[in-house]
VEXLUM-51071 format. One record per residue: residue number from 1; residue in three letters; x, y, z of N, C-alpha, C in turn. Coordinates in steps of 0.02 Angstrom, whole numbers. Layout:
<sites>
n|res|n.u|n.v|n.w|ca.u|ca.v|ca.w|c.u|c.v|c.w
NUM|ALA|X|Y|Z|X|Y|Z|X|Y|Z
...
</sites>
This chain:
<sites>
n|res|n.u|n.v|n.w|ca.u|ca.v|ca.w|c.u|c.v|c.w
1|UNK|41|-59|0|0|0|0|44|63|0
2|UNK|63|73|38|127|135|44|222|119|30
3|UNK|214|116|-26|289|77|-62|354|111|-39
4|UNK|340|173|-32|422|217|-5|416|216|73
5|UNK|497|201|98|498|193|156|485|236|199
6|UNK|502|286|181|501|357|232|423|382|230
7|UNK|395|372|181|317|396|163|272|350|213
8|UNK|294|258|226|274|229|252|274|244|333
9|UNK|318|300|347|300|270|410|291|356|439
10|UNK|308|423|384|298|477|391|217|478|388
11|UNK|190|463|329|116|488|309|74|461|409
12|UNK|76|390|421|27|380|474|37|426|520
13|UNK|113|425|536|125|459|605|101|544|577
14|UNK|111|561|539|78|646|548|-13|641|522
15|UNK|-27|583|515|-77|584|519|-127|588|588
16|UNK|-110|533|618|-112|518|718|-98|609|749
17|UNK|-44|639|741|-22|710|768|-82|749|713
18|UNK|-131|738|674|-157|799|645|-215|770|678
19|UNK|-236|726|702|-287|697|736|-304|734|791
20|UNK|-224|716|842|-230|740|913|-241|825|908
21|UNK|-212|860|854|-201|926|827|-290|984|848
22|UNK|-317|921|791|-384|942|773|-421|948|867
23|UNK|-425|906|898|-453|915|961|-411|967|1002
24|UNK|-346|977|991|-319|1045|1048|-335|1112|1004
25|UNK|-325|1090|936|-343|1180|917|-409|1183|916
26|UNK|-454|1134|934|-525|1137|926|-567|1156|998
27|UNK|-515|1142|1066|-527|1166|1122|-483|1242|1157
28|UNK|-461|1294|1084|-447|1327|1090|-491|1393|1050
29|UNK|-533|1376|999|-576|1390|956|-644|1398|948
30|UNK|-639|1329|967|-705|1300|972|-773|1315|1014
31|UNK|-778|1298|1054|-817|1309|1122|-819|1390|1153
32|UNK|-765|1391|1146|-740|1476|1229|-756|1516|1179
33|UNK|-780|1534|1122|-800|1573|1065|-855|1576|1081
34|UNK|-885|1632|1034|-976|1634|1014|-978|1592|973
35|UNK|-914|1567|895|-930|1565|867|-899|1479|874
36|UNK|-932|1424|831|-874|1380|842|-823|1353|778
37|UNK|-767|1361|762|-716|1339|716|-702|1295|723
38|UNK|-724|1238|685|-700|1154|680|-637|1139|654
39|UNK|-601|1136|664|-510|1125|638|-506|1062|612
40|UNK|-515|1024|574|-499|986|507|-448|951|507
41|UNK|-394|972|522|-305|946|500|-307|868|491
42|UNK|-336|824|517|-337|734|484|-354|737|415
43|UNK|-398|801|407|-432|771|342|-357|824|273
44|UNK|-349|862|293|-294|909|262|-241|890|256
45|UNK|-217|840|310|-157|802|292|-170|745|223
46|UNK|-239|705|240|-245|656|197|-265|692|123
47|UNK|-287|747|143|-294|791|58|-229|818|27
48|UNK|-197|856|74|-138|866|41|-80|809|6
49|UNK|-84|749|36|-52|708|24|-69|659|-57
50|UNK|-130|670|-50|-169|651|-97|-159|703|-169
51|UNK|-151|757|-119|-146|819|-196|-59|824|-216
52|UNK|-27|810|-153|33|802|-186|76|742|-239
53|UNK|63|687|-187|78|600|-229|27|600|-245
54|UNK|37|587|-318|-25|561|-350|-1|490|-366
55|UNK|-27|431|-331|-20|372|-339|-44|313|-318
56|UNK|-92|301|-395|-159|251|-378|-126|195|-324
57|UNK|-77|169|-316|-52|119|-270|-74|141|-206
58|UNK|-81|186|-191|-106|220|-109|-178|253|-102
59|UNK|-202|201|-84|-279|209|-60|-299|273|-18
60|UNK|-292|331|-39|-310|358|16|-401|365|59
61|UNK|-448|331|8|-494|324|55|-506|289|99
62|UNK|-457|240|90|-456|191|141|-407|209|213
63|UNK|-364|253|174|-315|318|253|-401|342|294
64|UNK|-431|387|246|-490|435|277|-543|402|303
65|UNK|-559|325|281|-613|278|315|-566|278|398
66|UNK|-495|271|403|-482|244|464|-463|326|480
67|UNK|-472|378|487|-461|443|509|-518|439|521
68|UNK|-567|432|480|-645|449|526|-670|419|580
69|UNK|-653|322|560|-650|291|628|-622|335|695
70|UNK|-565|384|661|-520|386|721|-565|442|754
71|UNK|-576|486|712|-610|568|752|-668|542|751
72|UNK|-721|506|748|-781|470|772|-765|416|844
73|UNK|-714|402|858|-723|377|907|-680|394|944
74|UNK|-655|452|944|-612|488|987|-653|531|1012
75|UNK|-666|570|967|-715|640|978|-782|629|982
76|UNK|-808|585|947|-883|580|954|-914|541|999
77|UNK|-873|472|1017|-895|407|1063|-913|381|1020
78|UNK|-936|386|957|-958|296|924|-963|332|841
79|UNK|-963|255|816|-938|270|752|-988|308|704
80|UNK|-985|358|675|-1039|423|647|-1034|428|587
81|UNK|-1032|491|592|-1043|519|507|-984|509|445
82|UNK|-913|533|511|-866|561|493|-821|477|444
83|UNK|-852|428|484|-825|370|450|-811|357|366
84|UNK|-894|391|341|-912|383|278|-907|462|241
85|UNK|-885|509|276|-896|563|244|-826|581|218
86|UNK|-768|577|262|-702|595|248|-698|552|183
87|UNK|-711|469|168|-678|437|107|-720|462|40
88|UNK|-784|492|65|-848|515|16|-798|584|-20
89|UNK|-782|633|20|-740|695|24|-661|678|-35
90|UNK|-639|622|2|-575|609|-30|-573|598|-103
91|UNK|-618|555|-135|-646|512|-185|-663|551|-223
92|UNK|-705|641|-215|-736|682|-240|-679|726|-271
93|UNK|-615|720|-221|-587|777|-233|-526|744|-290
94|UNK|-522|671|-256|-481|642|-317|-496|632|-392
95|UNK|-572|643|-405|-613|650|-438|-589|719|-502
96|UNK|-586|782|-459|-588|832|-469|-541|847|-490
97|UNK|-455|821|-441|-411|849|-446|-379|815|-511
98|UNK|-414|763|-537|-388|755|-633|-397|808|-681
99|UNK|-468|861|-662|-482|918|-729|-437|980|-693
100|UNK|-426|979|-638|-373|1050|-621|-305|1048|-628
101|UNK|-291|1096|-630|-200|1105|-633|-176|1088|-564
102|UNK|-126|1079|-534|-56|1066|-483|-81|1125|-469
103|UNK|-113|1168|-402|-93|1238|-392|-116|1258|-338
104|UNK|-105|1297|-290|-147|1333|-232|-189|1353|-241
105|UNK|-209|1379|-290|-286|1411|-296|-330|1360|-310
106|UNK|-307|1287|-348|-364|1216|-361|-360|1181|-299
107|UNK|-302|1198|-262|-307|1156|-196|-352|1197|-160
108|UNK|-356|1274|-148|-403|1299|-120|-474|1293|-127
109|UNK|-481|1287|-180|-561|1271|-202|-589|1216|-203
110|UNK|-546|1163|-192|-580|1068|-195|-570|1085|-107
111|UNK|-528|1129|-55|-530|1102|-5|-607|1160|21
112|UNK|-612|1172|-3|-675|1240|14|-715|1197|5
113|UNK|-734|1166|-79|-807|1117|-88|-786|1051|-23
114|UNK|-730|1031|-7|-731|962|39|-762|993|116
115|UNK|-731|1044|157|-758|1068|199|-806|1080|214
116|UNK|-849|1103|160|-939|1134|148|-976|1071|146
117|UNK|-927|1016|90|-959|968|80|-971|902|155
118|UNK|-913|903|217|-912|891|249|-943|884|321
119|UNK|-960|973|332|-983|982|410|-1055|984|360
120|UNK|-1077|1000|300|-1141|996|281|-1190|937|296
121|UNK|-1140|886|263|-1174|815|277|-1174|785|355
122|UNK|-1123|820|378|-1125|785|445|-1160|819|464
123|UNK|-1192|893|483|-1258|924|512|-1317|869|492
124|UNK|-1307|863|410|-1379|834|409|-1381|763|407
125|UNK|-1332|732|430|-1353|678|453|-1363|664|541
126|UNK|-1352|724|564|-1359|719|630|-1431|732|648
127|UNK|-1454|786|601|-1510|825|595|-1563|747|587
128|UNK|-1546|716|566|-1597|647|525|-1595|613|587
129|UNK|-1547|593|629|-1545|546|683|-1568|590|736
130|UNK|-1568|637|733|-1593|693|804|-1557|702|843
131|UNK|-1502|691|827|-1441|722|870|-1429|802|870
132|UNK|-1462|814|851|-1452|918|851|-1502|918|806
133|UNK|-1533|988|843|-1588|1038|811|-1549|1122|795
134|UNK|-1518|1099|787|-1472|1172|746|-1498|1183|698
135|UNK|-1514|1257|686|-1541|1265|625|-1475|1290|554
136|UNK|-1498|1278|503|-1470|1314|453|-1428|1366|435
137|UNK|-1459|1415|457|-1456|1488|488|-1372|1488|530
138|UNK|-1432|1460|588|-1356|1466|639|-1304|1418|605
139|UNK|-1311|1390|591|-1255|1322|563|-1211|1375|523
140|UNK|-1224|1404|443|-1212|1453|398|-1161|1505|431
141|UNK|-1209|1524|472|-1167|1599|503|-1103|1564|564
142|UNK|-1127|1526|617|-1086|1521|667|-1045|1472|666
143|UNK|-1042|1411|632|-1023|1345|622|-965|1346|539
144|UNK|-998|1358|505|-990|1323|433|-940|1384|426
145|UNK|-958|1462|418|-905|1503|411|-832|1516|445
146|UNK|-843|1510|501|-778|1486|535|-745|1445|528
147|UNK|-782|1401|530|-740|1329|525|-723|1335|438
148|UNK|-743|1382|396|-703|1344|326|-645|1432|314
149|UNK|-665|1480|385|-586|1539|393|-546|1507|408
150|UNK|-542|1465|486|-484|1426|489|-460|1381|461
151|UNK|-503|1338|416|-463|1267|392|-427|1306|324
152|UNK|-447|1355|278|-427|1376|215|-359|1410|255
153|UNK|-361|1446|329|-295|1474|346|-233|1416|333
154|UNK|-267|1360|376|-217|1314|389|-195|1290|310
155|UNK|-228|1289|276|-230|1258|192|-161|1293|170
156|UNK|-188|1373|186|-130|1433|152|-56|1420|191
157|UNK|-64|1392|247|-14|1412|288|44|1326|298
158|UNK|8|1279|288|44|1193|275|31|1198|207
159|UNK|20|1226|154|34|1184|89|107|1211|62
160|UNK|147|1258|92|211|1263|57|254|1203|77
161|UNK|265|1206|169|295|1160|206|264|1064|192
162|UNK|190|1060|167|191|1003|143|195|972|87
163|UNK|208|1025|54|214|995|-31|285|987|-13
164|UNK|327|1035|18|421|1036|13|409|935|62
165|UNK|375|938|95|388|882|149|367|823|95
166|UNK|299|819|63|287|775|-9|338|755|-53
167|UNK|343|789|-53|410|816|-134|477|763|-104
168|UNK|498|790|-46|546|730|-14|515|692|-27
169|UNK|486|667|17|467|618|26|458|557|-52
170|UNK|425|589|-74|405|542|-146|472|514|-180
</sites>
C-alpha cells in the first residue's frame, strides 16, 4: 500500500499528530467562542497528500475511512458520520483533482467544496438521527463560516511546508 519507506512510516505518524491537533486547536476555538471553528487537519493532511503524490497504489480512502473511525471515536464516542464522509470527500476531490492544474488556488477550491461538503453532511445527518436541532441559519453563520476561515488558513499556511515535505518524501 505505501511503497516508499520514509512515506510509510511519515504519512501515518503525521496523520495520528493531525488527529490529536484537530481536538487541541479545537478546544482553543471551538467552544470559549460565540462562534465555533471546527479545525480539520486529519482530513488536510490526507488531502494534501493526496494532492501532492499522485499514486493510484495508495488508497487514500481507505487512510480517511480509518481517520474517521479515528475522530468518530475519539471525539464523538461511536462510530458516525465522519466514517463515511471523509472517504466520500477524498474520492470527490480525487475526482476533481484530474480536470485542475497542480496549484494553490485548485487546492483551495476542492478544499473549500470538501469542507462545505463535509460539516454539511454531517449536520444533516445528525439532523436525520436527532442528534441536534441546529438550525441552518445558525449552522451558515456560526459553524460552517468559521470553521471553513480557519481550515482555508491552515490550507494557506501547511501547503508550502507540505508539498516541500511531499516532494521529499516521494
Amino acid at each position: 500500500m505505501l511503497k516508499n519507506n520514509a512515506f510509510k512510516y511519515v504519512f501515518p505518524i503525521g496523520m495520528l499528530i493531525s488527529i490529536f491537533l484537530d481536538g487541541s486547536i479545537f478546544s482553543i476555538f471551538g467552544a470559549s467562542l460565540s462562534f465555533h471553528a471546527v479545525p480539520n487537519l486529519s482530513f488536510l493532511w490526507i488531502f494534501l497528500a493526496m494532492f501532492f503524490i499522485n499514486d493510484d497504489s495508495i488508497h487514500y480512502e481507505w487512510w480517511a475511512v480509518l481517520a474517521g473511525i479515528i475522530v468518530d471515536a475519539f471525539y464523538m464516542g461511536f462510530l458516525g458520520v465522519y466514517t463515511f464522509i471523509f472517504p466520500l470527500a477524498i474520492y470527490f476531490s480525487k475526482w476533481i483533482y484530474k480536470h485542475l492544474p497542480l496549484n494553490v488556488v485548485s487546492a483551495f477550491l476542492i478544499y473549500f467544496i470538501d469542507i462545505t461538503m463535509i460539516f454539511s453532511l454531517a449536520l444533516l445527518a445528525n439532523r436525520l438521527e436527532s442528534l441536534t436541532n441546529m438550525s441552518w441559519s445558525f449552522y451558515l453563520v456560526y459553524v460552517l463560516g468559521p470553521t471553513l476561515a480557519i481550515n482555508l488558513v491552515f490550507l494557506i499556511i501547511l501547503y508550502i511546508p507540505l508539498q516541500f515535505l511531499f516532494d521529499k518524501l516521494n
